[in-house]
VEXFI-508248 format. One record per residue: x, y, z of N, C-alpha, C in turn; residue in one letter. Coordinates in steps of 0.1 Angstrom, whole numbers, plus 5000, padded with zeros to 4 digits. Layout:
BEGIN
XYZXYZXYZA...
REM end
This chain:
BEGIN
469050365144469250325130469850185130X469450115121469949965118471349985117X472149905120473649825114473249815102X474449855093474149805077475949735078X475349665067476749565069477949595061X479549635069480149675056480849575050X480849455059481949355049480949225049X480849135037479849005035480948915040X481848875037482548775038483948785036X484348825052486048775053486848695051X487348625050487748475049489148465057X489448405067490448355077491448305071X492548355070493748295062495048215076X494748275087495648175099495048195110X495548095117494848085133495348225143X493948325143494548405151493548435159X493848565168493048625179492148715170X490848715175489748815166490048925167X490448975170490849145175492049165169X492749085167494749075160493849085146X493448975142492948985133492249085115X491249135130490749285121491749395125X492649395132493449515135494549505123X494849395120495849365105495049325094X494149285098493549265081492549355074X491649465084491249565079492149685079X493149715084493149825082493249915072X493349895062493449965050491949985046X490949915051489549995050488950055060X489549995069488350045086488950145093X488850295085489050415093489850405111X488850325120488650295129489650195134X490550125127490649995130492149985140X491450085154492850065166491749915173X493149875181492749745187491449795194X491649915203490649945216489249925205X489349975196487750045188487549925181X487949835181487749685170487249595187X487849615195487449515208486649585215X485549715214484349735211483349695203X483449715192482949655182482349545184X483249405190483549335191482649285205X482749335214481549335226480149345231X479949505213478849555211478149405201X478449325197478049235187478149265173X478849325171479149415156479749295147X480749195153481149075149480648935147X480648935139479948695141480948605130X481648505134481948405131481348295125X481748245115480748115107479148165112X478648295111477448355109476748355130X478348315135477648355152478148485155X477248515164477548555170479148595180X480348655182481148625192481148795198X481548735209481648865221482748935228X483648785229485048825236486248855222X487048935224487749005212489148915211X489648795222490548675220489748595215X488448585211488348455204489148395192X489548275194490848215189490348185173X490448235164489948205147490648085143X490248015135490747925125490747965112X491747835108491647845092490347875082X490047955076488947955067487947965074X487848035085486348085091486248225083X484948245084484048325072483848435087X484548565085483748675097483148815088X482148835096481048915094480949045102X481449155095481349315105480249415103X479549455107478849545108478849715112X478549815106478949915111478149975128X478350055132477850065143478050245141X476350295145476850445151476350465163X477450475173477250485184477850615185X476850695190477350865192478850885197X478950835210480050855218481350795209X480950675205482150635202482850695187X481350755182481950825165482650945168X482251045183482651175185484251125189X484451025199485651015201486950965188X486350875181487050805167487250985158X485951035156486451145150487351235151X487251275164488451355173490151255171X490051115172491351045172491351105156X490851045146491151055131491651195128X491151305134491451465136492851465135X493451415150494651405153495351355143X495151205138496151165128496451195115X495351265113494951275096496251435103X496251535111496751605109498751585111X499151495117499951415119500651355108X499751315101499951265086500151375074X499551435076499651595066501151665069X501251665084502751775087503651615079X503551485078505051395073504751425055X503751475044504151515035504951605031X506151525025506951615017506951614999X507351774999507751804988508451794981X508951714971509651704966510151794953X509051814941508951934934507752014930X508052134926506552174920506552314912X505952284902505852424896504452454889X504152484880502752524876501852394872X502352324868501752214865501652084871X503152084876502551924884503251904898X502851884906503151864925503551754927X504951694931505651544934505751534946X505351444952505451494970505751324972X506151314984506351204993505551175001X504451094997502951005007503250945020X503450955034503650855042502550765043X503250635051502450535050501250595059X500150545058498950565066497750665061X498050755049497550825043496650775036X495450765030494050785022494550865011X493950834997494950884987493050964983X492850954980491050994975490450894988X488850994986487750904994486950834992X486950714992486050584990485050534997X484350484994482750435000483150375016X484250285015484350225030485450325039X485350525029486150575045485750665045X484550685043483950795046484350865063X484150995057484751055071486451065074X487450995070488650945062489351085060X490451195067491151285061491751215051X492151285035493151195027493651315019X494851245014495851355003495151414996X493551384993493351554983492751624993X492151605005491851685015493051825018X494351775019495651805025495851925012X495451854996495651964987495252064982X493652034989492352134985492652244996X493152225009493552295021494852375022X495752325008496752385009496652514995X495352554994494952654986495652604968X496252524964496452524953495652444943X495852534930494752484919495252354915X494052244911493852114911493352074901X494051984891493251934880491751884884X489951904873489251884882489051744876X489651714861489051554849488551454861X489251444870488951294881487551314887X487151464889485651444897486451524915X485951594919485451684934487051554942X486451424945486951344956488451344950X488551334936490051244928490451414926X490551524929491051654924492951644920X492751634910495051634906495051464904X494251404913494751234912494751214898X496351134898496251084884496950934885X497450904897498050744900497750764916X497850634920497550634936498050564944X498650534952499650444964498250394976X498450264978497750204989498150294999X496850285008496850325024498550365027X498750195030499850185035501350185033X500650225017501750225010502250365008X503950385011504550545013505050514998X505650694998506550684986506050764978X506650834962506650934956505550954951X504651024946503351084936503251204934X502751174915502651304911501551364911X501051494914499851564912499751654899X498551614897498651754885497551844887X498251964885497852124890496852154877X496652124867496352174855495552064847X494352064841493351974836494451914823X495552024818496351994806497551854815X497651894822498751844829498451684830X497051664838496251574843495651434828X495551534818495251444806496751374801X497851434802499051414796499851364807X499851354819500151234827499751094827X498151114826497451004827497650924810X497750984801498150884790499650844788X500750904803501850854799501350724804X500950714816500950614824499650504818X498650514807498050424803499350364790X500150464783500350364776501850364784X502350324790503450284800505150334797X505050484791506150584793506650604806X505750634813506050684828506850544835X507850534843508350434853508350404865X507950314876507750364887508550224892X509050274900510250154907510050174927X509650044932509250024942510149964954X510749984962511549934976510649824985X510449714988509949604995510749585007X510249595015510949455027510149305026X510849225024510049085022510548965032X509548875034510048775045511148725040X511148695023512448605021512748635005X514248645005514548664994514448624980X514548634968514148564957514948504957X514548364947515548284941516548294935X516048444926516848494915515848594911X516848724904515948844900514448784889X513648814888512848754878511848844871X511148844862510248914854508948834853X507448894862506148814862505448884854X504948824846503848834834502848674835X501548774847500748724850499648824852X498648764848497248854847496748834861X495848964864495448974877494049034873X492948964886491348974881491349004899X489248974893489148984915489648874918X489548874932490048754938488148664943X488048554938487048494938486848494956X487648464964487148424978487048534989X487748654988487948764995487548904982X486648994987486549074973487649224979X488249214992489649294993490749234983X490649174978491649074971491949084955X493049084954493549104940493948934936X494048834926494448744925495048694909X495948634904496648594893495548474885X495348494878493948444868494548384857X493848284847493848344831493448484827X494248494818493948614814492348654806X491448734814490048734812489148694824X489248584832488648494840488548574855X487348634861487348704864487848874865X487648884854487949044851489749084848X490448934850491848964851492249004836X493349104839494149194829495249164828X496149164816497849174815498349244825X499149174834500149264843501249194841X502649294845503749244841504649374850X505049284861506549384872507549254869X508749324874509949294874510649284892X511249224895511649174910512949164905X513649234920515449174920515949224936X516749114939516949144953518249244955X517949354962519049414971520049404977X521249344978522249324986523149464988X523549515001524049655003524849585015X526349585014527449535027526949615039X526549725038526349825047525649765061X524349675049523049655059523649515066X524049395056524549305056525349315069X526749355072527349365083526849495093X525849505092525149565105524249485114X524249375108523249295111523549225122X523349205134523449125145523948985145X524748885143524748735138523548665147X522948735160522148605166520548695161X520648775149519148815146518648705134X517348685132517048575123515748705118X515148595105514848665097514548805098X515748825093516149025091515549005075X514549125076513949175066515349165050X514549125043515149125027514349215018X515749315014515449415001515349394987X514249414985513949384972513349534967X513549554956513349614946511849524937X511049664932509849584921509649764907X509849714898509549754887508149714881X507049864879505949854871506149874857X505449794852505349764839503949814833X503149764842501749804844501249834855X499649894854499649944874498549904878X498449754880497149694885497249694900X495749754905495749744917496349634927X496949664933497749564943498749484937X499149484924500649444917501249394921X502349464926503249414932502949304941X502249334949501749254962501149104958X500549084947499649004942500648924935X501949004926503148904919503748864932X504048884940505048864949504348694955X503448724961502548654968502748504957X502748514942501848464933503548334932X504548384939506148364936506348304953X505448294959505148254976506148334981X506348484979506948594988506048684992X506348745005505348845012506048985016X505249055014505849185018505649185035X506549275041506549275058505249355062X504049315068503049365071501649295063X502049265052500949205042500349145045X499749115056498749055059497448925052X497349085042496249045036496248935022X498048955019498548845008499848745012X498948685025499648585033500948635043X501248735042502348775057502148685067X502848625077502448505084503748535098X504148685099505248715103504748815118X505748885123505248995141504149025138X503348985148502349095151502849235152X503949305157504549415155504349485148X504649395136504449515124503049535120X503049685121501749755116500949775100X502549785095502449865084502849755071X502349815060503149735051504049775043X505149715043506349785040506849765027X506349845022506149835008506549995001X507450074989507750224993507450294979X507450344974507150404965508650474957X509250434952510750454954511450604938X510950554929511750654920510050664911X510050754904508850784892509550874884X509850794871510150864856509350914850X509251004843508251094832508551214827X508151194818508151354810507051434816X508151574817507551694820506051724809X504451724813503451704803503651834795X504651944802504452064788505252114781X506752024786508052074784508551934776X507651834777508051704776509651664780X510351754788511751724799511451594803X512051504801512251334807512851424825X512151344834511951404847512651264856X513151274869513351154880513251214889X512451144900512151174914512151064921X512751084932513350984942513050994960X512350944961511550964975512450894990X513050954997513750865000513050765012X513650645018513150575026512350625039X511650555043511650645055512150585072X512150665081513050565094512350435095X511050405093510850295098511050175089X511550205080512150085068513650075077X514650195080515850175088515450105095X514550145107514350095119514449955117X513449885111513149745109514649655105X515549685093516149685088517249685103X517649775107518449775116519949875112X519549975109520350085103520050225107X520750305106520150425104520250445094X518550605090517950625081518650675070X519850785077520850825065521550745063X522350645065523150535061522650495049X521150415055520150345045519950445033X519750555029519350635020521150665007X522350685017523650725012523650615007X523350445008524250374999522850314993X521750334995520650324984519850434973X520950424967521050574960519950524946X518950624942518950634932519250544917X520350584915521550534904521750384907X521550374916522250234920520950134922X519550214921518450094921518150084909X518250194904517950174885519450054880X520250114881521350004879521149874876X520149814889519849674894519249644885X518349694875517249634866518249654848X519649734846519649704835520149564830X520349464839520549314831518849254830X518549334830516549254831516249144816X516849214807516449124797517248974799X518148964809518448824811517948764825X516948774829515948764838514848614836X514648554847514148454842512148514846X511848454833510548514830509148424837X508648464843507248384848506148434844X505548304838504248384830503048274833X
REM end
């Protein structure tokens, strides 16, 4: 069978190693994307640079080179990738937690690395409605077979709280809190560098013209961009502050992000748009360890009314170790003085916030 091609045009955002490369800038699409299976790929000719061909998996990238991937089914290597994905996807299923649930709606805690529904570029991809169709419970069906309960959804890499709904009633009355923006969702960052000052971005976001992984800040209209509007404020906690080593340098900065609206990649796209990066982001200029895998980015509190009780509801997901880890704390420390109460706190002076639009 031919190679069909799954990406037209990557575009090179820093000088790196080809293999570093797709191992941080695809992964949030490429099932597959461990170093060993990308530096296959990569040997097999699956890769070409400014439309060449390349073979060795250190080839050194530049700025704004254009790379080209192809899919490959090579028997051996799909039976082995399947078998790895097996392992993780099940891996990934025992770190969801529960948070609440009763007849109508399931609040759980997504870890990073999880597939929220199945999309065209993950086919084969275990993901969170796999995990809920297996855990025998009834599933709103409005979304369609793949989206079963989905009624909002967290990037790949993105951990942190979501609600499911159990009930087609449930499913229609979530999804109109969250179109007309009742519901609240408040987000935990690690960022290269702190804000200036808390701020409020009201800026429209469309495709991104040069990368179609890409979200980007537009006129409003101009390439498909829509009103978006989050809120940023930085975290100071003495706890983390004096745990901090004096000869460590850039120690990750807590920031907090409030939705307003929930355009794909939001947060990540205002941040970026304010020249801040989240730790791992790769894909919206991170410029930071190769270490970091992940992007640390969390899913932190979600407000809403109960859809049948209309009960005004809060759920609070807490951190997880590898936000400590990075951070340089431990996990319960980090969770006892990042309470809740105290991140909502942070956003009631918002209306004196300096506004970017």
């Amino acid at each position: 069978m031919s190679d069909e091609i799954l990406f037209q045009k990557i575009v090179c955002n820093d000088a790196q190693r080809l293999d570093s490369f797709l191992a941080r800038f695809l992964g949030e699409v490429l099932p597959q994307a461990s170093r060993s299976g990308i530096a296959t790929a990569i040997k097999a000719g699956l890769v070409s640079v400014n439309k060449k061909a390349v073979l060795k998996p250190s080839h050194k990238l530049k700025i704004n080179d254009e790379v080209l991937v192809k899919k490959s089914r090579i028997s051996s290597e799909n039976s082995r990738i399947s078998s790895e994905n097996s392992r993780i996807s099940n891996e990934l299923f025992e770190k969801i937690k529960i948070i609440y649930e009763d007849d109508d709606i399931l609040v759980i805690s997504k870890p990073s690395g999880l597939v929220v529904h199945e999309a065209s570029s993950l086919k084969g991809e275990s993901t969170l409605v796999d995990f809920l169709k297996q855990s025998g419970r009834e599933l709103a069906t409005l979304g369609g077979e793949f989206r079963a309960g989905i009624v909002h959804r967290l990037d790949r890499y993105t951990s942190g709280v979501m609600v499911v709904a159990k009930s087609d009633f449930a499913s229609a009355e979530l999804s109109s809190q969250l179109q007309q923006k009742t519901a609240s969702r408040i987000y935990i960052a690690l960022c290269d560098l702190p804000l200036k000052q808390n701020c409020v971005v009201e800026r429209a976001i469309g495709r991104c013209e040069n990368n179609r992984l890409k979200k980007a800040v537009y006129p409003l209209g101009k390439n498909g961009a829509k009103y978006a509007k989050s809120a940023f404020c930085n975290i100071f906690l003495d706890e983390v502050q004096n745990s901090q080593n004096s000869a460590q340098k850039n120690t990750p900065n807590i920031i907090a992000a409030k939705l307003f609206t929930g355009r794909t990649h939001q947060i990540r796209v205002h941040l970026s748009s304010i020249n801040r990066h989240i730790l791992g982001d790769v894909l919206y200029g991170f410029k930071g360890s190769c270490d970091i895998i992940r992007v640390f980015l969390h899913g932190y509190i979600l407000e809403l009314k109960h859809p049948r009780t209309g009960q005004m509801m809060s759920f609070c997901a807490p951190l997880e170790d590898d936000f400590a880890a990075l951070i340089g704390v431990d996990t319960r420390t980090l969770n006892e003085k990042l309470t809740k109460n105290f991140v909502l706190s942070c956003f009631e002076p918002i209306n004196q916030w300096l506004c970017l639009s």
